[in-house]
VOPAGU-2260 file (C-alpha; in pm, 1 decimal, decimal comma):
REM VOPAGU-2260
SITE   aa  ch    i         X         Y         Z
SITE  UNK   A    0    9938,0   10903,5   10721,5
SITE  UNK   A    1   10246,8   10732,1   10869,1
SITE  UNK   A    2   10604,2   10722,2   10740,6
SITE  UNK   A    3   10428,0   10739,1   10358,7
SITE  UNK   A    4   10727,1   10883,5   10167,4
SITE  UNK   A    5   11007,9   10594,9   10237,3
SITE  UNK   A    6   10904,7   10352,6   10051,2
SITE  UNK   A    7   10863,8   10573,3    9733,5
SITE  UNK   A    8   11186,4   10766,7    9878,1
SITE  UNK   A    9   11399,6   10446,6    9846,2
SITE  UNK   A   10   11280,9   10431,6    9456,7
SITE  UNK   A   11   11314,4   10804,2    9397,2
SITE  UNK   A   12   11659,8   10797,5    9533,0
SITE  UNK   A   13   11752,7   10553,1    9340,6
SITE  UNK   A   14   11630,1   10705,7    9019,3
SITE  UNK   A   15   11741,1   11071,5    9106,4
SITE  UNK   A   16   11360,2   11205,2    9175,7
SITE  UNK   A   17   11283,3   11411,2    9410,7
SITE  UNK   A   18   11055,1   11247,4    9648,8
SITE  UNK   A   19   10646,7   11374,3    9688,2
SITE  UNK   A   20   10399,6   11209,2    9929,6
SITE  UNK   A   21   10328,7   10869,5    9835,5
SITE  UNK   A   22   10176,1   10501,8    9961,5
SITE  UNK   A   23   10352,0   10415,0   10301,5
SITE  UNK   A   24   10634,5   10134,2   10283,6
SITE  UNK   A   25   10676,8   10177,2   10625,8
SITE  UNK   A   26   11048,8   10038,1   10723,9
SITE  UNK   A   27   10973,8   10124,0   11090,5
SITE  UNK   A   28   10639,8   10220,0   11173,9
SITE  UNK   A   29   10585,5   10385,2   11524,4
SITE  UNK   A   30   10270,4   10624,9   11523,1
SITE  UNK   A   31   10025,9   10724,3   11775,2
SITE  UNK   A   32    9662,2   10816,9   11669,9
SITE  UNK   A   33    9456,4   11078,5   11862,2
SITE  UNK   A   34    9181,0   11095,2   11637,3
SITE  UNK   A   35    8806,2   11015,2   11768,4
SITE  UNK   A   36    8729,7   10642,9   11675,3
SITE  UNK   A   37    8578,2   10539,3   11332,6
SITE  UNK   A   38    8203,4   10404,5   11300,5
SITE  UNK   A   39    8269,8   10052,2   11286,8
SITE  UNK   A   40    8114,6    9778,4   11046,8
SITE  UNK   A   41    7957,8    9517,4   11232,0
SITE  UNK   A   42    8118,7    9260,2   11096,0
SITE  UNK   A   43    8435,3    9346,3   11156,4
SITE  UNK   A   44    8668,1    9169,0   11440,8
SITE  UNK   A   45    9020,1    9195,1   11559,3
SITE  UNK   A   46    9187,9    8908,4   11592,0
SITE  UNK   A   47    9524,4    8959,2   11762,8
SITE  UNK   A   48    9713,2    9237,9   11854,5
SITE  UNK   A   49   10093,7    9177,6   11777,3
SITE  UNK   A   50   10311,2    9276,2   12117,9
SITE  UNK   A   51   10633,7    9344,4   11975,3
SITE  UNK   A   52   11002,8    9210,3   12078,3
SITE  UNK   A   53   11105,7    9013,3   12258,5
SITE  UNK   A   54   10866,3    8726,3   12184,7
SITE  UNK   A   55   10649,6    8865,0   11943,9
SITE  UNK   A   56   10674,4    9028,5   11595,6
SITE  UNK   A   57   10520,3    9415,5   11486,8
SITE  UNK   A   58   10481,5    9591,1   11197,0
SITE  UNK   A   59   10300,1    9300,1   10950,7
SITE  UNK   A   60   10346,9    9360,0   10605,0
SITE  UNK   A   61   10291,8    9080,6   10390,4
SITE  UNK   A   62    9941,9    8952,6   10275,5
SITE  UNK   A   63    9836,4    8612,8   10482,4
SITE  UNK   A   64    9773,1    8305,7   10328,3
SITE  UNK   A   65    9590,0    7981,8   10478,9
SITE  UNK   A   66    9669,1    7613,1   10508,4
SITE  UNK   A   67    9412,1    7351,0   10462,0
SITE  UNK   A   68    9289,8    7377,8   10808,9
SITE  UNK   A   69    9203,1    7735,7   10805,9
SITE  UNK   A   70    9518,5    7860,4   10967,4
SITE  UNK   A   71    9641,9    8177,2   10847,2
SITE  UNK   A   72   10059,6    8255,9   10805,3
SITE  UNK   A   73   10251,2    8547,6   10770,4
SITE  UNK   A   74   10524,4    8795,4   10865,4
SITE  UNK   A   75   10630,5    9093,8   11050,5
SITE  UNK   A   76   10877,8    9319,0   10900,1
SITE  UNK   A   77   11042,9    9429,9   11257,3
SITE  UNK   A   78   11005,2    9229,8   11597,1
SITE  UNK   A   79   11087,0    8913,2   11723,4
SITE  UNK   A   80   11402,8    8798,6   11966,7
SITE  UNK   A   81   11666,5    9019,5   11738,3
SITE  UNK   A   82   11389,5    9271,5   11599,0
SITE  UNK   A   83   11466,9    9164,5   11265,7
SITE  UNK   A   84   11111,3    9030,4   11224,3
SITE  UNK   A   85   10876,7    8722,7   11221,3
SITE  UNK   A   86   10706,7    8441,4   11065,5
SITE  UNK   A   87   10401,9    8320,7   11228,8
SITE  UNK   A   88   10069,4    8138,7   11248,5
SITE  UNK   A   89    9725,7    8232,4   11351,6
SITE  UNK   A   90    9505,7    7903,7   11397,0
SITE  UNK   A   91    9185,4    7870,5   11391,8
SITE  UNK   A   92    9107,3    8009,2   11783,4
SITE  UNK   A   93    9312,5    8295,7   11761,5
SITE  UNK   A   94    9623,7    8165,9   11945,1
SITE  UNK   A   95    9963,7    8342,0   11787,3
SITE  UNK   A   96   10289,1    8128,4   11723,1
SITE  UNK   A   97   10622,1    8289,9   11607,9
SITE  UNK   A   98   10710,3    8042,5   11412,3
SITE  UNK   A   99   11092,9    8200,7   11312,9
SITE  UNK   A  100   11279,0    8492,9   11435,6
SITE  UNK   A  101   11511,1    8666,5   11179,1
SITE  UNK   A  102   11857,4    8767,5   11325,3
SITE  UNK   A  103   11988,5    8950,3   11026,8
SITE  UNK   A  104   12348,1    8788,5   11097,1
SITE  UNK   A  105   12537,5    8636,1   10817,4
SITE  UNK   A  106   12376,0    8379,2   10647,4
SITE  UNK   A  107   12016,8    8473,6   10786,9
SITE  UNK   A  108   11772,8    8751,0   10647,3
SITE  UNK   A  109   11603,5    9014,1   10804,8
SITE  UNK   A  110   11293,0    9216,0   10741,9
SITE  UNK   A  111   11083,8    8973,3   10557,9
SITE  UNK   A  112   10770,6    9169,1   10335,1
SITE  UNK   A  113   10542,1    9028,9   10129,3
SITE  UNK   A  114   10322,5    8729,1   10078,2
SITE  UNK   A  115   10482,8    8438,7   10168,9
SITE  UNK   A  116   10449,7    8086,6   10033,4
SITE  UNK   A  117   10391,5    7736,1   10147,5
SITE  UNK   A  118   10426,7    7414,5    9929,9
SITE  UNK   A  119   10470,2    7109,2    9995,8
SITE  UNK   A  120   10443,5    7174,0   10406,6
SITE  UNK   A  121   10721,6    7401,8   10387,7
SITE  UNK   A  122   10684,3    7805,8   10395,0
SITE  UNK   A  123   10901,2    8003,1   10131,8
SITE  UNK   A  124   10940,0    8372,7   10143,3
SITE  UNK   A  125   11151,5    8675,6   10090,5
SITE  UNK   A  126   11386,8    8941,5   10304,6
SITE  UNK   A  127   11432,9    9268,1   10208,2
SITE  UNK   A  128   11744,0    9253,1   10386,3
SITE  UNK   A  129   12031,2    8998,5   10503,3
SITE  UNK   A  130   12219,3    8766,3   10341,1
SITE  UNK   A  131   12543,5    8938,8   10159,3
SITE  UNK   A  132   12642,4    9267,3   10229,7
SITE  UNK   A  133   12849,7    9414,0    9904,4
SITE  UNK   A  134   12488,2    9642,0    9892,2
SITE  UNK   A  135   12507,9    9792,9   10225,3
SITE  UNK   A  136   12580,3    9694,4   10579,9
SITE  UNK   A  137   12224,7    9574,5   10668,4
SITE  UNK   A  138   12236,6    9322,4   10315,1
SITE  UNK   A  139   12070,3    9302,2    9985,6
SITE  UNK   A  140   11849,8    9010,6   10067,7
SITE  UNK   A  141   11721,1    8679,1   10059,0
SITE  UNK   A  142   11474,6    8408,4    9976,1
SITE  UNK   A  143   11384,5    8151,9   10234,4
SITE  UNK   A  144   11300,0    7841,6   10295,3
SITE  UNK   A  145   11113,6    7779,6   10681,4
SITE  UNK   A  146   11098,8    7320,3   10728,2
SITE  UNK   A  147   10961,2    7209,8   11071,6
SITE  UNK   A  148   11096,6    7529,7   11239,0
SITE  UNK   A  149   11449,7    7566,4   11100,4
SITE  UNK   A  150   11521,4    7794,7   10803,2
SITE  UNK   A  151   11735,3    7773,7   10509,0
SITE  UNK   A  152   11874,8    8089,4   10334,0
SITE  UNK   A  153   11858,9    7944,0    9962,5
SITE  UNK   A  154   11945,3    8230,8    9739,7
SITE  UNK   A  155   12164,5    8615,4    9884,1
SITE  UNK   A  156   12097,6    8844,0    9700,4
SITE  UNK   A  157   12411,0    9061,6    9546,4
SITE  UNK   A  158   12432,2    9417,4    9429,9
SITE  UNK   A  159   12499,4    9341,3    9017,3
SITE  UNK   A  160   12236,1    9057,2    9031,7
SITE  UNK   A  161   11922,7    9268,3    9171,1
SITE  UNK   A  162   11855,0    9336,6    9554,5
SITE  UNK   A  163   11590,6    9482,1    9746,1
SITE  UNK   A  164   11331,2    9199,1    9704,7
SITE  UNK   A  165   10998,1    9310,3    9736,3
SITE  UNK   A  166   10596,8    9211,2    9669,5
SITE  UNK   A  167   10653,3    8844,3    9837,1
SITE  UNK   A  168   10676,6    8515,6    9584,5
SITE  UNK   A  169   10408,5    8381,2    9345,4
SITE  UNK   A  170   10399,2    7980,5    9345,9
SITE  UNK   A  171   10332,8    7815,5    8982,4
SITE  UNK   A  172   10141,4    7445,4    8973,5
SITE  UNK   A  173   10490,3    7300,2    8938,8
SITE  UNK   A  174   10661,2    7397,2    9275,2
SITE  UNK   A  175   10871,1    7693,1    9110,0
SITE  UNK   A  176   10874,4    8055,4    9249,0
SITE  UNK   A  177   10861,4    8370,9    9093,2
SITE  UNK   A  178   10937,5    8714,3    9265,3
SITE  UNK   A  179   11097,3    9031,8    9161,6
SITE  UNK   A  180   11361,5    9272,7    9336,1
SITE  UNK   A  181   11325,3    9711,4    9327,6
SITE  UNK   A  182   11690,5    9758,0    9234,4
SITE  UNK   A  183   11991,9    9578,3    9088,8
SITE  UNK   A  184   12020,3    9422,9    8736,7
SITE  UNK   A  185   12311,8    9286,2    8579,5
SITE  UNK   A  186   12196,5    9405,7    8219,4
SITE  UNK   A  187   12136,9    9722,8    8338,7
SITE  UNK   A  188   12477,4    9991,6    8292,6
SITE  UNK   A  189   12534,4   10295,4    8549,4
SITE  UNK   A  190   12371,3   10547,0    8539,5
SITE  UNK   A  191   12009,5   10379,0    8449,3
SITE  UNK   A  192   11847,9   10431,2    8796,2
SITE  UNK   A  193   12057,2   10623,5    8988,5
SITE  UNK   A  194   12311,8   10335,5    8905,1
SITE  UNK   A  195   12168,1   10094,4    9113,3
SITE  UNK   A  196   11994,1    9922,6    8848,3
SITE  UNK   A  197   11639,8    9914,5    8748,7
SITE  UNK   A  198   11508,9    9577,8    8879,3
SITE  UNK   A  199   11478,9    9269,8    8848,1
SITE  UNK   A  200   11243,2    8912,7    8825,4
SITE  UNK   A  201   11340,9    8599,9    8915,3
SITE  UNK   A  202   11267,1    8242,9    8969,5
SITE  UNK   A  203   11374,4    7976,5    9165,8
SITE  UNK   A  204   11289,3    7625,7    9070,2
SITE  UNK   A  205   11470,1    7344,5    9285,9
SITE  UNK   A  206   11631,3    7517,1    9525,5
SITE  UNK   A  207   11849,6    7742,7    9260,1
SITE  UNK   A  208   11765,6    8134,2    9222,1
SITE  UNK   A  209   11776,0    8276,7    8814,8
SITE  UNK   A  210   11762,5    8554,0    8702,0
SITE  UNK   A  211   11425,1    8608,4    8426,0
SITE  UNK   A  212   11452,8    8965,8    8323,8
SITE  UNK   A  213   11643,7    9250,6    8393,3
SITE  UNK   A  214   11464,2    9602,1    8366,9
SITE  UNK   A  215   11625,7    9849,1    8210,9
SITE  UNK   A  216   11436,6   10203,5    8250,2
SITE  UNK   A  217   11217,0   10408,3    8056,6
SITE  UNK   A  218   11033,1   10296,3    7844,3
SITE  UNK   A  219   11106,4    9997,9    7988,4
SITE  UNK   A  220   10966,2    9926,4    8379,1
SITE  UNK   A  221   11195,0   10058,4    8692,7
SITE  UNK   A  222   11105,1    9937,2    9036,4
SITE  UNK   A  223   10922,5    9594,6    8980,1
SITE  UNK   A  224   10709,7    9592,8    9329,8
SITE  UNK   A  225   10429,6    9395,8    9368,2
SITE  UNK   A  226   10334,7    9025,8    9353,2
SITE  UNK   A  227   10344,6    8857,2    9035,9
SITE  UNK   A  228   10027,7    8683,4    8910,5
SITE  UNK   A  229   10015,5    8361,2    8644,4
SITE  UNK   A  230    9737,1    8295,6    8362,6
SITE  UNK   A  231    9812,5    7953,0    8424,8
SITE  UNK   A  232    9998,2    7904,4    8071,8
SITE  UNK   A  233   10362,8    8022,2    8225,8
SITE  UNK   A  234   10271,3    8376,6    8164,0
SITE  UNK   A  235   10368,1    8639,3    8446,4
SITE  UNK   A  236   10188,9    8949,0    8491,7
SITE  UNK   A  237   10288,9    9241,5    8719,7
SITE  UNK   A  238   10368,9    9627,7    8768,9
SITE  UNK   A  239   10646,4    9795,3    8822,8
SITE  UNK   A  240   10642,8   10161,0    9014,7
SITE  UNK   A  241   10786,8   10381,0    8789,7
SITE  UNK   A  242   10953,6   10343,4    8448,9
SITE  UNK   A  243   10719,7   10293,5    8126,1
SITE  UNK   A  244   10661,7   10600,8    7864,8
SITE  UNK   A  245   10589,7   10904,8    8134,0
SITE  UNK   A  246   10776,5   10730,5    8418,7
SITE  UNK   A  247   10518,3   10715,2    8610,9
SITE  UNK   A  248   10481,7   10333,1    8600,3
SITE  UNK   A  249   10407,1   10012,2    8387,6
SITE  UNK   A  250   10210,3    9722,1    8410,7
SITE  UNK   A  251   10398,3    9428,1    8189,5
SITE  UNK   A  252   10357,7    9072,3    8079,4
SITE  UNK   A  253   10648,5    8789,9    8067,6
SITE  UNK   A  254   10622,4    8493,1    7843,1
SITE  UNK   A  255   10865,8    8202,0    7856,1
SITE  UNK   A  256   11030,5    8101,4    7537,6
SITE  UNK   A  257   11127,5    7759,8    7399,5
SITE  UNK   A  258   11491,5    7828,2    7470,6
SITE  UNK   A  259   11445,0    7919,5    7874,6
SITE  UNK   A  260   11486,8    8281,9    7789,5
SITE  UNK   A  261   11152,1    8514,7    7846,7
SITE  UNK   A  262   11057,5    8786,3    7661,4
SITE  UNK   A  263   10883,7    9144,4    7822,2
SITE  UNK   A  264   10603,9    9305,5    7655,1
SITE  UNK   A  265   10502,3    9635,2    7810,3
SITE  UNK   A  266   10140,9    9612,9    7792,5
SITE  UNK   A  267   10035,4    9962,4    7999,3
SITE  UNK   A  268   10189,4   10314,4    8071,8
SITE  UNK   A  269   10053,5   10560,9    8316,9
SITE  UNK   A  270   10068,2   10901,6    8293,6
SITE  UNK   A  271   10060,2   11015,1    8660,6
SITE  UNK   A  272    9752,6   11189,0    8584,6
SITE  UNK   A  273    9377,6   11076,0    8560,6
SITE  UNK   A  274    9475,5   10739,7    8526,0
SITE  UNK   A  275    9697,3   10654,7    8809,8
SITE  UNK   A  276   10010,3   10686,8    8869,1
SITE  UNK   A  277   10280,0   10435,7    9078,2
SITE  UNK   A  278   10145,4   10051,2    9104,0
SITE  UNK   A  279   10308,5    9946,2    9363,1
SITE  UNK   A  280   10076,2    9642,9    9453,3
SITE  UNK   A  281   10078,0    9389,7    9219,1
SITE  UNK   A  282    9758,5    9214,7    8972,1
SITE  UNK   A  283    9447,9    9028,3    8969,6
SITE  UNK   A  284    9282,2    8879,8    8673,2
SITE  UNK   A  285    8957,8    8772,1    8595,7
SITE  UNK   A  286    8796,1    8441,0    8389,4
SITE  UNK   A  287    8878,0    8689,6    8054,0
SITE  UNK   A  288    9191,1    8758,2    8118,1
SITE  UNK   A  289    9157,3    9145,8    8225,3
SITE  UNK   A  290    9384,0    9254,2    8529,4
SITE  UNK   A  291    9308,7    9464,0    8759,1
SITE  UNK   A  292    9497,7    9646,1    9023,8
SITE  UNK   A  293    9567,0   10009,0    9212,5
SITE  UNK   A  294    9803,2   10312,0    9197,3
SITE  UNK   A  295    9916,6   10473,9    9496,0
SITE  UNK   A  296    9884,9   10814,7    9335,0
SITE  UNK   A  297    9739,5   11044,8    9034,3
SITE  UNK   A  298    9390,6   11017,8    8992,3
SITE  UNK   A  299    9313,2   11384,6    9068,8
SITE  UNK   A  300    9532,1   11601,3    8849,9
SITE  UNK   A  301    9791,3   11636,6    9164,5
SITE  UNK   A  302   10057,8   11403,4    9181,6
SITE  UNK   A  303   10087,5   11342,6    9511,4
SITE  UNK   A  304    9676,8   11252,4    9561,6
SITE  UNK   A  305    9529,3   10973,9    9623,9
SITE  UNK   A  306    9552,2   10651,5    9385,1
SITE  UNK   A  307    9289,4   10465,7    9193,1
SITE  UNK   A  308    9170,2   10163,5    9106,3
SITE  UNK   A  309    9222,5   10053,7    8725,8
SITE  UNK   A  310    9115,5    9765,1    8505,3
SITE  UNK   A  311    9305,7    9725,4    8224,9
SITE  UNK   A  312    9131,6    9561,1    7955,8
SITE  UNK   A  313    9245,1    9334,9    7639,4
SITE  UNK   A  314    9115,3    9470,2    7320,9
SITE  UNK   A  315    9077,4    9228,3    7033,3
SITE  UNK   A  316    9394,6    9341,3    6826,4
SITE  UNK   A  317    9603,9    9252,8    7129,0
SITE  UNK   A  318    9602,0    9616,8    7265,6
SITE  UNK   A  319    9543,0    9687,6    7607,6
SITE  UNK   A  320    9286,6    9955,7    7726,1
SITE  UNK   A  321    9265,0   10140,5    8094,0
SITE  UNK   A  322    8949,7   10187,9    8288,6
SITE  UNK   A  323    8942,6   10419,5    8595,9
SITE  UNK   A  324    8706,2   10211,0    8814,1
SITE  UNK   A  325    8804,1   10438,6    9145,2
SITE  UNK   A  326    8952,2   10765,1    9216,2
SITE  UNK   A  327    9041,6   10813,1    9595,9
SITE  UNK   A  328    9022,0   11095,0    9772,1
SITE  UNK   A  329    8724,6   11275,8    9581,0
SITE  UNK   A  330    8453,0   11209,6    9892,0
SITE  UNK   A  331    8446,2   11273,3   10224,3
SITE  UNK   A  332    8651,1   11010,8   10457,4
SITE  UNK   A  333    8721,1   10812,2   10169,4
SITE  UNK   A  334    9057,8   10621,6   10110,8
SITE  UNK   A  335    9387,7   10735,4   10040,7
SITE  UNK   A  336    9738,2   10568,9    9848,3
SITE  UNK   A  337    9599,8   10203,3    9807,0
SITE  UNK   A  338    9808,4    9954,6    9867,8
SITE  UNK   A  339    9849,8    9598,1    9882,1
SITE  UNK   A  340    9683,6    9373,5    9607,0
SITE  UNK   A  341    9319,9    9317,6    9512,5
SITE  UNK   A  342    9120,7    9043,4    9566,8
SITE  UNK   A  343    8837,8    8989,7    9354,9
SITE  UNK   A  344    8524,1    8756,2    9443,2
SITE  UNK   A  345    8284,9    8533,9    9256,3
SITE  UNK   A  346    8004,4    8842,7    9160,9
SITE  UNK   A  347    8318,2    9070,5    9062,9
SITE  UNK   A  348    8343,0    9220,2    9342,7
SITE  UNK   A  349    8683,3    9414,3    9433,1
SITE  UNK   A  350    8829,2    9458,9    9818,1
SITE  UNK   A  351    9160,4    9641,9    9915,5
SITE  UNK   A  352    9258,1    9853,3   10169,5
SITE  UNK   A  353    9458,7   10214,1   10167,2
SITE  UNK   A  354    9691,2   10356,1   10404,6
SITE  UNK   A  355    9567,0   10656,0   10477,6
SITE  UNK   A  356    9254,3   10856,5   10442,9
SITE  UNK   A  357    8924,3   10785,5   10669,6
SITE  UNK   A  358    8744,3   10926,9   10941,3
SITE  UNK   A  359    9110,3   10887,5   11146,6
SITE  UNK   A  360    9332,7   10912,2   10842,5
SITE  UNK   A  361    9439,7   10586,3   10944,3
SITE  UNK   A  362    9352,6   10391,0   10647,6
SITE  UNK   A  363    8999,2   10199,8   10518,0
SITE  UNK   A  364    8917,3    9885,9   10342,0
SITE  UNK   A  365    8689,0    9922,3   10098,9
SITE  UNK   A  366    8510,4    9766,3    9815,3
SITE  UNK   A  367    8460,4    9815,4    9476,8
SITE  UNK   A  368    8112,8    9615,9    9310,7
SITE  UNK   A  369    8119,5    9517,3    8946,9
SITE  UNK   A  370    7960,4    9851,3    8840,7
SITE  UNK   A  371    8250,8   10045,8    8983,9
SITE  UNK   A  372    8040,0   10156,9    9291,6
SITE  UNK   A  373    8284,6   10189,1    9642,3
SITE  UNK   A  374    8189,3   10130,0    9945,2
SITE  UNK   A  375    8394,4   10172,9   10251,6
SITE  UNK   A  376    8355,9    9856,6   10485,9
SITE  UNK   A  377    8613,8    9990,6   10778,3
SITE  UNK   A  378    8799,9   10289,8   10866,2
SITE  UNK   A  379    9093,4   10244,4   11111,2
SITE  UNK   A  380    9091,3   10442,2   11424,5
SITE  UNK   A  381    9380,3   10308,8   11614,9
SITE  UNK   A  382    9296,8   10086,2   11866,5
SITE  UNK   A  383    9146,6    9845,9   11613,9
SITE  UNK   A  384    9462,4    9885,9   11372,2
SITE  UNK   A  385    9602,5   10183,7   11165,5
SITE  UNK   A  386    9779,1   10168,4   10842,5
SITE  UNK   A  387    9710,1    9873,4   10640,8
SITE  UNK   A  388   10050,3    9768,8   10480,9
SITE  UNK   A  389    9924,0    9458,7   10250,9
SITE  UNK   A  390    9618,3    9323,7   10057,6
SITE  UNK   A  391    9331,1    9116,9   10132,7
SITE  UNK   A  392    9314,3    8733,9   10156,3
SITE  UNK   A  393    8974,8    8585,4   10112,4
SITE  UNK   A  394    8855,0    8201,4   10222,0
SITE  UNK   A  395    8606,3    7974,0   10079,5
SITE  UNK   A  396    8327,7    8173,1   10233,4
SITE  UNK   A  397    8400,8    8524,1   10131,3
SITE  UNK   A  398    8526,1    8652,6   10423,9
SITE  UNK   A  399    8829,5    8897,6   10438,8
SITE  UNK   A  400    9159,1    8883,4   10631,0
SITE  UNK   A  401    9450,7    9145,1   10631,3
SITE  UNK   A  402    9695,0    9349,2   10859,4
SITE  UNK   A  403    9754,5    9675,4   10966,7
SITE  UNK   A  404   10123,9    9803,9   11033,7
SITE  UNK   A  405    9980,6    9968,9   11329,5
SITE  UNK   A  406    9752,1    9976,7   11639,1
SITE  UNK   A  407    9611,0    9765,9   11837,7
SITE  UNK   A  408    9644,6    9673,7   12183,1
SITE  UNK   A  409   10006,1    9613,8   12154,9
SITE  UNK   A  410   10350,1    9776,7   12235,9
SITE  UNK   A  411   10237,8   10015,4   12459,4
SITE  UNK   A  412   10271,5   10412,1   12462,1
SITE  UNK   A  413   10422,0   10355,5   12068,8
SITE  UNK   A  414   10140,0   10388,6   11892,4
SITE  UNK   A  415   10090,3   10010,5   11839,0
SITE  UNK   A  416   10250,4    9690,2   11735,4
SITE  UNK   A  417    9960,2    9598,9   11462,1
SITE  UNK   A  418    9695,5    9369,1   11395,9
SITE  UNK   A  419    9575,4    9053,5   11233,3
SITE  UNK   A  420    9157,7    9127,7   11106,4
SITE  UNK   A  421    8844,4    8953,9   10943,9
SITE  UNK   A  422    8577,1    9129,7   10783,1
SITE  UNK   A  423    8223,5    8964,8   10673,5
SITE  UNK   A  424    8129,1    9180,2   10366,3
């Protein structure tokens, strides 16, 4: 597995824990696999091999999303004419366009993650760095705004405020965006996490950023990370990576009030244990309202193995109940540290992916039926991708898109610039 500890390393730092091995963040990703290839599922095809800078981003991150026409966008955390990373489109016939190059100067992000947005013809998305600097020298941030090619910074992130966006933005029926940031939080006094603050979620409705919620620790959430999902009534639902009642995560609901304020209600803590421990990828809910999502470790007794997948059920007396649907790592060439959101089909059907574990240890996606069966539908060897960094996107039909953060045909001698996918279940 590639790189795996950063991205918990960033948190852990932060909080003052010592860092184990965990689901791969993967700042820079450069890793060559010398492993035999995988048996590959039939219906699985490559569709393009990212080449890496000048022209071209590496390193994809973010889940994909489509436009009306069947064109899929995203972006590349690294890459690009400044290697500060990419948005782009994939139409229809496979043809790649870098649609924006981040320079990382002032007044422009860099390192965009996470699952952007379009409304209204226009693409919105996050950086997890850029904008102003009073965080560090690379920035704490920024959301985005891409029109007809040009973009527009409209909200830089600051240290008090929150920083480190992360998990991409979630787009309500009314045009407003909701996302969430690993550190920062004005509400939140030093030392609470490491004294960089605990988090935050925000929203940005017209144009203008607001702060929603400030995390504040245990038993509170630290390290909000994935993407938010709505019920549709103004309710947000979503994880963070540590924090809760044994620190080893939360999964939380936020309800708007009357007054604009919103109120948290902690509705899950996980013990690190059998039941999971770190969400980092966000939610999915079902027609009854149950959510459903992974952890990128516990599971086995052993902290540092290999994730699960959980459904967290509403009881009648407004309680919330876990159910271990998945444990990684307990089968030969399964899956390892899920990451990246679920999707969920019409039968009940789950699909993710995991960033390590497989014939190649290069990562699998996999699916989980409505019984709680698995079945691995690809394991990454390399040259058709290795390390999936993001969740699933699913069309009309049923069939599956995603990214790996490395392999392919791409970038030469380093292991691999990373891929864009389809699989037919």
């Amino acid at each position: 597995m590639s790189n795996s500890g950063l991205r918990r390393g960033l948190i852990y730092g932060a909080c003052s824990r010592s860092a184990t091995a965990a689901l791969a963040f993967a700042v820079v990703l450069a890793m060559a696999v010398v492993a035999p290839p995988s048996a590959r599922a039939q219906t699985f095809t490559l569709l393009y091999s990212f080449q890496g800078p000048p022209l071209d981003g590496m390193t994809p991150q973010g889940e994909l999303i489509f436009d009306k026409l069947g064109n899929l966008y995203g972006t590349t955390w690294s890459g690009g004419s400044s290697a500060n990373g990419t948005v782009f489109e994939l139409d229809t016939t496979g043809n790649e366009t870098t649609l924006y190059s981040f320079t990382g100067m002032a007044g422009d992000g860099a390192q965009p993650v996470g699952e952007i947005a379009r409304y209204a013809g226009n693409i919105y998305g996050i950086t997890q760095y850029g904008g102003g600097t009073d965080c560090n020298s690379k920035g704490c941030g920024t959301i985005f705004e891409l029109s007809g090619g040009r973009e527009i910074v409209l909200h830089s992130f600051t240290d008090s405020e929150g920083h480190f966006p992360n998990g991409g933005l979630t787009l309500d029926g009314s045009g407003n965006l909701y996302g969430a940031t690993l550190f920062g939080a004005s509400g939140t006094p030093p030392p609470a996490c490491g004294g960089q603050g605990c988090g935050i979620v925000f929203e940005v409705s017209h144009g203008q950023e607001r702060v929603v919620y400030n995390f504040s620790g245990s038993p509170d959430g630290v390290g909000p990370s994935g993407k938010l999902v709505s019920d549709g009534l103004g309710n947000l639902f979503g994880t963070t990576a540590f924090g809760g009642s044994f620190n080893e995560g939360a999964v939380f609901e936020l309800s708007p009030n009357l007054d604009g304020t919103w109120t948290e209600r902690l509705l899950h803590s996980f013990t690190g244990k059998r039941g999971g421990g770190e969400p980092f990828a966000g939610l999915v809910r079902d027609a009854k309202g149950n959510l459903y999502g992974t952890t990128a470790s516990g599971g086995k007794l052993n902290l540092g193995c290999c994730g699960v997948v959980f459904k967290l059920k509403q009881n009648p007396e407004g309680t919330w109940t876990e159910l271990v649907l998945h444990t990684f790592g307990e089968t030969a060439n399964d899956g390892q540290f899920p990451n990246g959101s679920l999707v969920r089909d019409r039968h009940g059907n789950l699909y993710g992916v995991t960033n390590g574990g497989g014939v190649s240890d290069s990562g699998v996606v996999f699916e989980i039926d409505a019984d709680g069966n698995e079945k691995v539908l690809h394991a990454f060897s390399g040259p058709d991708g290795a390390n999936p960094g993001a969740g699933l996107t699913m069309d009309a039909s049923g069939n599956l898109y995603g990214t790996t953060q490395g392999g392919g045909a791409g970038c030469a001698g380093t292991g691999g610039c990373g891929i864009v996918f389809k699989i037919t279940p």
